[in-house]
C-alpha positions as CSV (number, residue, x, y, z in Angstrom):
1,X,21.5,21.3,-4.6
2,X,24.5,19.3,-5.7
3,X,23.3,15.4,-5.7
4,X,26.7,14.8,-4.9
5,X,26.7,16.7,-1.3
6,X,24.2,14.5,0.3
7,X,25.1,12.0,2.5
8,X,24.9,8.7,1.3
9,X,22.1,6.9,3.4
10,X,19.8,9.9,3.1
11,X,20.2,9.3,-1.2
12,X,19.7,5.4,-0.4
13,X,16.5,6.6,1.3
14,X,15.3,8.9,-1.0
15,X,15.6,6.3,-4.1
16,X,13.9,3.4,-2.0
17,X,10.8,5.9,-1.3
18,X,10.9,6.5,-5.0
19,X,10.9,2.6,-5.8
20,X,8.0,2.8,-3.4
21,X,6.2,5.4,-5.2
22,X,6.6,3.3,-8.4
23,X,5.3,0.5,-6.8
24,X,2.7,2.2,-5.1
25,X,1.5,3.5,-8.2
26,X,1.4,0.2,-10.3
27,X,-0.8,-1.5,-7.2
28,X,-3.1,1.2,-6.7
29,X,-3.4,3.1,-10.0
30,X,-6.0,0.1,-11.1
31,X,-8.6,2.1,-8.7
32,X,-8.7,5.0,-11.0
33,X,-8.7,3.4,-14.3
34,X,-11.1,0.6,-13.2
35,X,-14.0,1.5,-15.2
36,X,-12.1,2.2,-18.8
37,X,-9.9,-1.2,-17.9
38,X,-13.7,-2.8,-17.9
39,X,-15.1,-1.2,-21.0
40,X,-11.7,-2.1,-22.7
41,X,-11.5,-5.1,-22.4
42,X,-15.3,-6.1,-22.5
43,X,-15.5,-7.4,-19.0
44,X,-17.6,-5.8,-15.5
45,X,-16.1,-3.7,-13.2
46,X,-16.3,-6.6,-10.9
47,X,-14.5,-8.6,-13.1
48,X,-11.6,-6.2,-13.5
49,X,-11.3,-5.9,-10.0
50,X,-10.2,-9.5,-9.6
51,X,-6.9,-7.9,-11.2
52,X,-7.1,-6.4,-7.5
53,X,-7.6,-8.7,-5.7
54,X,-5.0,-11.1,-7.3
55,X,-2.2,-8.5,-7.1
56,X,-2.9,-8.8,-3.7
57,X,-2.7,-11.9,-3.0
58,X,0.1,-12.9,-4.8
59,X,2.3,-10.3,-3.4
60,X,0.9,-11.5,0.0
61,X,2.2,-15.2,-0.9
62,X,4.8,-14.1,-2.4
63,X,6.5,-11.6,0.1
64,X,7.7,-13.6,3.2
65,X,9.2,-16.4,0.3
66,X,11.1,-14.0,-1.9
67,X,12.4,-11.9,1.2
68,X,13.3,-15.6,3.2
69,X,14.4,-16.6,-0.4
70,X,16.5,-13.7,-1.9
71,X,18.1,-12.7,1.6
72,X,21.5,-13.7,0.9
73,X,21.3,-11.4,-2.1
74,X,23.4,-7.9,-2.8
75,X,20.5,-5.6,-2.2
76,X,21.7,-3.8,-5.4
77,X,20.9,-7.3,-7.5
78,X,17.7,-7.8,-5.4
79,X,16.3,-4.4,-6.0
80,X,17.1,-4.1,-9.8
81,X,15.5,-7.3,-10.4
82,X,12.7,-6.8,-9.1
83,X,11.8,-3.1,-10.6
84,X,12.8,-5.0,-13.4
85,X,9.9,-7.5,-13.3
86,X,7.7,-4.5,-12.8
87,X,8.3,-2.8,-16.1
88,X,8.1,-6.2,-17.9
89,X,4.4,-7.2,-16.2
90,X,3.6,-3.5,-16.5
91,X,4.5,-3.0,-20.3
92,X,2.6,-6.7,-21.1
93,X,-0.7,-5.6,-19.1
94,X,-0.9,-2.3,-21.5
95,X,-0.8,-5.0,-24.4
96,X,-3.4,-7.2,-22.8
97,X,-6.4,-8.2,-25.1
98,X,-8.2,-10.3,-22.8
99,X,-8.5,-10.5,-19.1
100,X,-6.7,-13.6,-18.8
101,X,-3.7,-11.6,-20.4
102,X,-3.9,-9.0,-17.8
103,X,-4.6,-11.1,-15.0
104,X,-0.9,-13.3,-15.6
105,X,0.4,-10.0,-16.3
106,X,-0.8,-8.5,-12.6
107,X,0.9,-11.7,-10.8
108,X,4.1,-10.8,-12.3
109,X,4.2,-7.3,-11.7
110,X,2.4,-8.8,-7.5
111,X,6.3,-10.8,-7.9
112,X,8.8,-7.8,-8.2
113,X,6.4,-5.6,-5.7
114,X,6.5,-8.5,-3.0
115,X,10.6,-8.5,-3.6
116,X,10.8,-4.9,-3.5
117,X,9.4,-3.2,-0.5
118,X,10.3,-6.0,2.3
119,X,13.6,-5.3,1.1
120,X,13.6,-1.4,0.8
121,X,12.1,-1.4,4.4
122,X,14.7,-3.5,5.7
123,X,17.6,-1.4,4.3
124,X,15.9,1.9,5.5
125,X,15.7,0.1,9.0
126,X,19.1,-0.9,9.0
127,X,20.3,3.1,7.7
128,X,19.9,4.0,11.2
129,X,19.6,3.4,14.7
130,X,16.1,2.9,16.8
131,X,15.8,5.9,17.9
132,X,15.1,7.4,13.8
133,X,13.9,3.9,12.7
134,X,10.1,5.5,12.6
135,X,10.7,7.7,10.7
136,X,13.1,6.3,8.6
137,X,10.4,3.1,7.8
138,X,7.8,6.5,7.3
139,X,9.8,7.6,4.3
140,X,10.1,4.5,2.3
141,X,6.3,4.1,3.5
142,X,5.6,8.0,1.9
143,X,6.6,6.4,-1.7
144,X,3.5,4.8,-1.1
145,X,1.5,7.1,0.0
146,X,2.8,9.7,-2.3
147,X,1.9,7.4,-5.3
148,X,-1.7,7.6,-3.8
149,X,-1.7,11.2,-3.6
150,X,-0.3,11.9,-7.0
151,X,0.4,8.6,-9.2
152,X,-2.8,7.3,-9.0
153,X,-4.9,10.7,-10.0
154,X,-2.4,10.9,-12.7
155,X,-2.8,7.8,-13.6
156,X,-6.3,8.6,-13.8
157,X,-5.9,11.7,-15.8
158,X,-3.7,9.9,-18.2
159,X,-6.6,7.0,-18.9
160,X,-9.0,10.2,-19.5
161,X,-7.1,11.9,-22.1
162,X,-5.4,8.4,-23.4
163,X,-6.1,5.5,-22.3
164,X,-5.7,3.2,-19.6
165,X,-3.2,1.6,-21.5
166,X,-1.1,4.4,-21.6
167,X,-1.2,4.6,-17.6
168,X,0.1,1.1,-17.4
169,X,2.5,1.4,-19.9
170,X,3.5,4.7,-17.8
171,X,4.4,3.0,-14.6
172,X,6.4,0.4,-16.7
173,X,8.7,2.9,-18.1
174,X,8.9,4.4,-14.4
175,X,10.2,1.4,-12.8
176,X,12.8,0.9,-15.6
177,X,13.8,4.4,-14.7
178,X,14.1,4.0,-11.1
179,X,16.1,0.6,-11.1
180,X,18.5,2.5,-13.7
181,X,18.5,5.0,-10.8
182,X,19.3,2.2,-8.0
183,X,21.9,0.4,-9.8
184,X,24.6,3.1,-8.7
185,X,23.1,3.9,-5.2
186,X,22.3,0.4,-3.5
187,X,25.8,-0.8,-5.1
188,X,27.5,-1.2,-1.6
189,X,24.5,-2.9,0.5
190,X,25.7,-6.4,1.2
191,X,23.0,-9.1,1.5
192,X,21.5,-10.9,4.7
193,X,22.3,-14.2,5.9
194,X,19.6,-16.3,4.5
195,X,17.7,-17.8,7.6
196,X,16.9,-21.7,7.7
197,X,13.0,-22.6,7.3
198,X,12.9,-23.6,11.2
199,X,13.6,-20.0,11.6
200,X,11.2,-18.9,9.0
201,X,8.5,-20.1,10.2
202,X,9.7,-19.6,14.3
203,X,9.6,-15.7,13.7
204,X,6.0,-15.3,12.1
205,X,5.0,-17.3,15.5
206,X,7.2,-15.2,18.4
207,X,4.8,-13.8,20.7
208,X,2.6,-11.1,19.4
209,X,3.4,-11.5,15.7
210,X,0.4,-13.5,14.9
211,X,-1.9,-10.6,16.7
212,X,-0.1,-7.7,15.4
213,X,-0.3,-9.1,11.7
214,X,-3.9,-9.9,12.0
215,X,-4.2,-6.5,12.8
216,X,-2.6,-5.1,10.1
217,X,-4.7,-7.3,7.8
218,X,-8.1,-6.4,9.5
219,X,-7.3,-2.4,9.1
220,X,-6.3,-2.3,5.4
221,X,-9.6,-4.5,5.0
222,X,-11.3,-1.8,6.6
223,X,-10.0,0.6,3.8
224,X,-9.8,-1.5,1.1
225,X,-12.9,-2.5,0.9
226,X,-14.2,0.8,-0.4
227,X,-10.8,2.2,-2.7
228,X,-10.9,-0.6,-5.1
229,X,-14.7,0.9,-6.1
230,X,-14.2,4.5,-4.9
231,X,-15.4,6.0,-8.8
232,X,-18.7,3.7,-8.9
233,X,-19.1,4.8,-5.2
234,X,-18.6,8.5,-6.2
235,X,-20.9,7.9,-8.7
236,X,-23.3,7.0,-6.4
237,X,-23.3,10.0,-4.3
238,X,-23.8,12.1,-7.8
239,X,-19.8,13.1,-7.8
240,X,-18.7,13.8,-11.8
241,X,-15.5,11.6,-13.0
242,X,-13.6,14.9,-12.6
243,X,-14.6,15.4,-9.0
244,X,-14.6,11.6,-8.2
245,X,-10.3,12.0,-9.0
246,X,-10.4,15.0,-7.3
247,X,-11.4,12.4,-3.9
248,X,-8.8,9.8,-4.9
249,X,-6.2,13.2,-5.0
250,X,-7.3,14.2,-1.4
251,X,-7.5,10.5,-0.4
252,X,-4.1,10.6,-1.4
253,X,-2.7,13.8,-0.1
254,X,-3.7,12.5,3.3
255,X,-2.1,9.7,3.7
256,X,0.7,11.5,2.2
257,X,0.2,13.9,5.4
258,X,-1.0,10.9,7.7
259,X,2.3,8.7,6.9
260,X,4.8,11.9,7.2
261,X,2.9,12.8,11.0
262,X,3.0,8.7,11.8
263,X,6.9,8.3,11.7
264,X,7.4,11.3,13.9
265,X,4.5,10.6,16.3
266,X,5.2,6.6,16.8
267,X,9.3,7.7,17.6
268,X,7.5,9.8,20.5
269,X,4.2,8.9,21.8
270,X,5.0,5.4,21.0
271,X,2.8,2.8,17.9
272,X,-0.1,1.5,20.1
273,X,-1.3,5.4,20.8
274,X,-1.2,6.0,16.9
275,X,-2.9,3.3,15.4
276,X,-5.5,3.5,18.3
277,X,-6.1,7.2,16.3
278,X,-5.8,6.1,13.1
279,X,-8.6,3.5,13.6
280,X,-10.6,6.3,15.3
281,X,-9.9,8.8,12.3
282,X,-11.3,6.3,9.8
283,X,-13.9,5.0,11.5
284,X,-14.9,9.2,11.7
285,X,-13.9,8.8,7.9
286,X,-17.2,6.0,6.6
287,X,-19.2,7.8,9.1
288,X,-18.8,11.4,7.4
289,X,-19.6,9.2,4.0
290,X,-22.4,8.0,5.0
291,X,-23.7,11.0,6.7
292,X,-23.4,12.7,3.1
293,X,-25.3,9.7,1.8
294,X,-28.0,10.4,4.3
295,X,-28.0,14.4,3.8
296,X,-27.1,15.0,-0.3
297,X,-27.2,18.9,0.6
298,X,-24.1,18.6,3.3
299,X,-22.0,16.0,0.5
300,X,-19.3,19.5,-1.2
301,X,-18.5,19.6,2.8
302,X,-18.1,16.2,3.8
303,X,-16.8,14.6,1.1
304,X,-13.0,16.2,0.8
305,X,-13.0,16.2,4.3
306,X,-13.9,12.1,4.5
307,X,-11.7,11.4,1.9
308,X,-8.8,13.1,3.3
309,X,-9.7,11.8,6.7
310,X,-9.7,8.1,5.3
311,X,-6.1,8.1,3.4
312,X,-4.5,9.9,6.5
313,X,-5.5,7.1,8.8
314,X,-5.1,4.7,6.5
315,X,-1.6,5.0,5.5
316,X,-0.8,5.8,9.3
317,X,-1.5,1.9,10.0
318,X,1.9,1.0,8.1
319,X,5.2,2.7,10.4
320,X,4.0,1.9,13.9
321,X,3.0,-1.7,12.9
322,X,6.6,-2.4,11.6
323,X,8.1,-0.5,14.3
324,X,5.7,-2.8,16.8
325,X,7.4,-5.7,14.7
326,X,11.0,-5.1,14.9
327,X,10.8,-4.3,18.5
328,X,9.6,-7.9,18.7
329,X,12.3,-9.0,16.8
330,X,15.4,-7.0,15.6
331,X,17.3,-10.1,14.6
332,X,14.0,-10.6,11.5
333,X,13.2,-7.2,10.9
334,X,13.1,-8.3,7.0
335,X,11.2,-11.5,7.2
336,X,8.7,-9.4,9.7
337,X,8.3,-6.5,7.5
338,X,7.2,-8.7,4.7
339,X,4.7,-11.2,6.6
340,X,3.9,-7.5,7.7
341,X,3.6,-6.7,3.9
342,X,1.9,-10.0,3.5
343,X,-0.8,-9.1,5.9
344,X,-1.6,-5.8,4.3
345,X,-2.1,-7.0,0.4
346,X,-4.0,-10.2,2.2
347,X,-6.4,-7.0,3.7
348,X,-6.2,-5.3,0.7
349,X,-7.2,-8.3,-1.3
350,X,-10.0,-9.4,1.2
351,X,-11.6,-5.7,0.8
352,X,-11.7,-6.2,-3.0
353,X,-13.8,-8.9,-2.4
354,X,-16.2,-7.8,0.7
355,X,-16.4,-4.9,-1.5
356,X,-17.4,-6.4,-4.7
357,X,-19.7,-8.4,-2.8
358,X,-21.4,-5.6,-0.6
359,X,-21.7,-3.4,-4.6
360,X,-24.4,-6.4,-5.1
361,X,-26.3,-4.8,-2.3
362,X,-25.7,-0.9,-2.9
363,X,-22.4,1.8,-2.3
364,X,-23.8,2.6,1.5
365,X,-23.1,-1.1,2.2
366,X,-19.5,-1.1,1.0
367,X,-18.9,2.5,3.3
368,X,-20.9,0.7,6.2
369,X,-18.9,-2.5,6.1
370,X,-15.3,-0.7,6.1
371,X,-16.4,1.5,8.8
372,X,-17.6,-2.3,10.9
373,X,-13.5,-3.2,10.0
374,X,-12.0,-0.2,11.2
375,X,-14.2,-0.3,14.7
376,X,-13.2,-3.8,14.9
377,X,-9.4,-3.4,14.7
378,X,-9.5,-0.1,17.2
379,X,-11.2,-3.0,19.3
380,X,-9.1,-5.5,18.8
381,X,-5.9,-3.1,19.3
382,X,-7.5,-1.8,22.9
383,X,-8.0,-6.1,23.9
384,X,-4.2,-6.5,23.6
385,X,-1.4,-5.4,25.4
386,X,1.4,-3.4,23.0
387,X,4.2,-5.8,21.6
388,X,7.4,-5.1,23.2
389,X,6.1,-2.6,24.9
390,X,5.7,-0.2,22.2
């Protein structure tokens, strides 16, 4: 297919998914290189998880300021820059000798994520009209997902024949691609008015925001409290470090399918009905887990299907909560979108934690307390009344 031949917007959306799936890739890939990152540099696998959980919650700091911020920006300039802090953190955390090294160099590379995908949703949003704005927000959402389903086991692959190193270094060189890539296609995006800190702070607090974000943050808890350690919990349940990427891959190619179904579904049934299955779906998800804890004969069974279970409903959280949030408020949809982000790197962050924590106690623990999360959000979504009537 000539490049040339297809329509503008629909290139524009296929190069933000693909900033997506770089980004995805550099914030999750850590999950599948975890254990080598520890041995390398001399440090626990706890330990090198706080590279997780400070990613995450720098980005979550850090989104709603850069996108309130940078909003008066070309989004040409705004999305450059930012891959362009990517390859730089991502190039100095292969060099890292110590973990204070790669620690500073995780905050950097938590800076250009947080500036990139409020922005890249915002632009997809504003590509087309409401009635394809699901599906549109789905897309730049698959680069995510896709970068669970195929650049983190790659990632993986790379650290087993390399090193992790090598895998970091990877992504760097990725992101300077792409931002090469979006210097030609984003040129004629203008910027946004840049909104005064009265309005700031007034749109995080319009009815149903706060809910709908403490939402978002509870069911990425859910999920990340068990991704971060998904190889030691593999481990566990007598899984080879072959088969235990082979669960990240199917983790991955469900939300991959989970994200793709989610656009389409939330333009037509509507967001509440989704996410109420999503947070059913993963709460089947844990339970299968620790059903093949329980029963070691039934684990070849239940484990591909669990782990493709838990990245489908996962990843199906993200489109109908944004959708839910610029329904609420069309004149914000960036600054929404990244307090949305925000709340999902503050979840993602807070499962690092609960999950390093409940890895004190044993794996079941960190299975049982994600699957606790996820009934607690399908709770908590049933309580309230859909924003905006989504």
């Amino acid at each position: 297919m000539n490049i040339l031949k297809i329509p503008r917007r629909q290139l524009t959306l296929a190069l933000l998914a693909l900033g997506t799936f770089t980004v995805g890739t550099d914030a999750f890939v850590v999950a599948g290189v975890l254990p080598a990152m520890a041995k390398g540099l001399g440090v626990t696998p706890a330990a090198a998880g706080l590279s997780v959980t400070l990613f995450a919650l720098v980005y979550a700091l850090g989104a709603p300021l850069l996108a309130a911020l940078t909003a008066g920006l070309p989004r040409r300039r705004l999305l450059v820059a930012a891959l362009a802090t990517l390859a730089v953190a991502n190039l100095a955390a292969a060099s890292a000798r110590q973990l204070d090294e790669l620690l500073a160099s995780r905050a950097l590379a938590a800076l250009g994520a947080a500036a990139y995908t409020p922005a890249a949703g915002a632009l997809a949003a504003s590509l087309f009209g409401p009635r394809h704005r699901g599906r549109a927000l789905s897309v730049v959402i698959g680069g995510l997902t896709l970068a669970t389903a195929l650049g983190v086991p790659l990632g993986g692959l790379v650290a087993h024949w390399l090193s992790w190193r090598d895998t970091l270094a990877g992504v760097g060189l990725l992101a300077l691609a792409v931002g090469i890539a979006q210097i030609s296609a984003a040129g004629g995006q203008p910027g946004l008015r840049a909104p005064g800190l009265g309005e700031r702070l007034a749109a995080g607090f319009r009815p149903g925001v706060p809910a709908t974000l403490l939402l978002t943050m509870i069911g990425m808890t859910a999920s990340y409290t068990l991704y971060p350690y998904t190889l030691p919990v593999m481990t566990a349940l007598g899984a080879s470090p072959p088969a235990a990427n082979g669960v990240l891959f199917l983790y991955g190619a469900g939300a991959l399918l989970g994200n793709l179904l989610c656009g389409h579904a939330t333009d037509r049934w509507g967001s509440e009905r989704v996410l109420g299955w999503a947070y059913v779906v993963m709460c089947a998800a844990f339970a299968l887990l620790l059903a093949a804890f329980a029963q070691p004969e039934t684990r070849p069974a239940l484990l591909p299907v669990a782990a493709a279970l838990w990245g489908g409903s996962t990843w199906s959280q993200t489109p109908p909560q944004q959708h839910r949030l610029i329904a609420l408020a069309p004149d914000a949809g960036q600054l929404l979108i990244a307090l949305n982000a925000s709340a999902i790197y503050l979840g993602i962050g807070a499962g690092a934690v609960l999950g390093g924590l409940a890895m004190r106690a044993d794996a079941q623990t960190i299975v049982l307390t994600g699957l606790l999360l996820a009934a607690l959000a399908l709770t908590l979504l049933r309580r309230r009344p859909p924003p905006g009537g989504a």
